[in-house]
N, C-alpha and C positions, 0 to 999 in steps of 0.2 A: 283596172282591178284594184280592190283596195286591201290595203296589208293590215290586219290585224295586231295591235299589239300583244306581246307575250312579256308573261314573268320572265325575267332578264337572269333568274338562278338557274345554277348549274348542276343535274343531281348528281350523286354517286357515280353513276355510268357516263358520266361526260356528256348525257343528251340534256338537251334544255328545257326548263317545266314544262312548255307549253300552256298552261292556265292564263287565262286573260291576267294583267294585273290592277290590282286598286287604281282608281281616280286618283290621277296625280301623284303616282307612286312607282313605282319601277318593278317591282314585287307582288302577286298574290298573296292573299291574307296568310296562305300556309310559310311562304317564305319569307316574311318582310321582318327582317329582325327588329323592330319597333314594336310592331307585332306578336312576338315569338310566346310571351306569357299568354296573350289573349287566345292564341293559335293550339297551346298547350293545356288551356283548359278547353278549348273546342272539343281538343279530340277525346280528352279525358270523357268530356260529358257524354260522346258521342259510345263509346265503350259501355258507360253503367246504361245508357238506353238500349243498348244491344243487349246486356245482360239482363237488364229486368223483364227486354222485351222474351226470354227466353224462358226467365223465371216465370213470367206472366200466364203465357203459353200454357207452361208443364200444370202450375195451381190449377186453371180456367178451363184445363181439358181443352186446350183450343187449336184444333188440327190445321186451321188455316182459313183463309177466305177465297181458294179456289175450288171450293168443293158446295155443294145446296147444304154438306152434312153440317161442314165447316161452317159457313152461314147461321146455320138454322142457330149451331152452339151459341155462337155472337150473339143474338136475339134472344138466344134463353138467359145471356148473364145481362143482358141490358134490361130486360124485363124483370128479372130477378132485382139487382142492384136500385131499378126505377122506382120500384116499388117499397123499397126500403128508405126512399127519401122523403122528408117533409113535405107535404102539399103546397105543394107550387105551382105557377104556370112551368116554369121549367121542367117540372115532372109529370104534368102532365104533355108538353111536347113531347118528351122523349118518349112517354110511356103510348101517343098515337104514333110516334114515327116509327115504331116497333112494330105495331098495330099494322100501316100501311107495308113497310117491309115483309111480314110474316106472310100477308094478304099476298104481296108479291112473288114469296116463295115459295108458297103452295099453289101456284097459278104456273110457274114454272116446273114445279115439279108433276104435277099434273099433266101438263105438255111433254115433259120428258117421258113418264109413260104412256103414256097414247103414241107417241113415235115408236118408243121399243114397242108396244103392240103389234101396229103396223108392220116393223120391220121384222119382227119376228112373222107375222103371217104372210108375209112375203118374201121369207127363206122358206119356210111351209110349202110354198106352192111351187116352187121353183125348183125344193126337192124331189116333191110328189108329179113335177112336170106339165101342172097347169100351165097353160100359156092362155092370150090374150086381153082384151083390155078388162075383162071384169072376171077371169077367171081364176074359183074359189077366193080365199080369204076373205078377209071384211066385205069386200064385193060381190063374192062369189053368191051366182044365183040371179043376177042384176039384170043376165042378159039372157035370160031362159026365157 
């Protein structure tokens, strides 16, 4: 079995960082007092990116990217902003990668309603106690 090196610091709670440590250093980058300026603007930076990322959000109306809705926004500010910039090949990458994206979205969106169809005519039958393999709903009449 092989042992893994550990930062050799001790936290508050007397348990040990666990964090791998730097090449040829005893310490991870968060504990190496050599370190400790570079480690201090890490997390400084790390704070206004979580901030602006929040501030970004709230301006861009941007709910998320777990959602088609969430999506679709991302797409309307990158088409938006694309088209705002000087003719470039860059702007025009961005403004077909939008393009294929959006294609993408409405391909999946599309598929998500034709499932809820389905599933909805298939609570339909199930309440009204059709039974068999084509009976009512979408198929319903298949096997008359």
């Amino acid at each position: 079995m092989v042992s893994r090196r550990r930062c050799t610091f001790t936290r508050a709670d007397g348990l040990p960082c666990g964090m791998p440590p730097q090449r040829e250093r005893p310490y991870c980058f968060a504990h190496d007092p050599e370190r400790a300026a570079d480690a201090a603007e890490a997390r400084r930076m790390g704070g206004l990116r979580r901030r602006k990322e929040g501030t970004v959000a709230v301006a861009y109306d941007l709910p998320g990217l777990d959602s088609v809705e969430g999506i679709r926004r991302l797409l309307e500010i990158v088409v938006t902003d694309g088209l705002g910039l000087d003719n470039s090949i860059a702007r025009l990458r961005a403004l077909i990668s939008s393009a294929v994206a959006a294609t993408n979205l409405l391909k999946v969106g599309e598929l998500e309603d034709r499932v809820a169809a389905l599933e909805a005519a298939q609570r339909r039958d199930d309440d009204a106690g059709v039974s068999g393999p084509f009976g009512g709903g979408l198929l319903g009449g298949l096997d008359r």
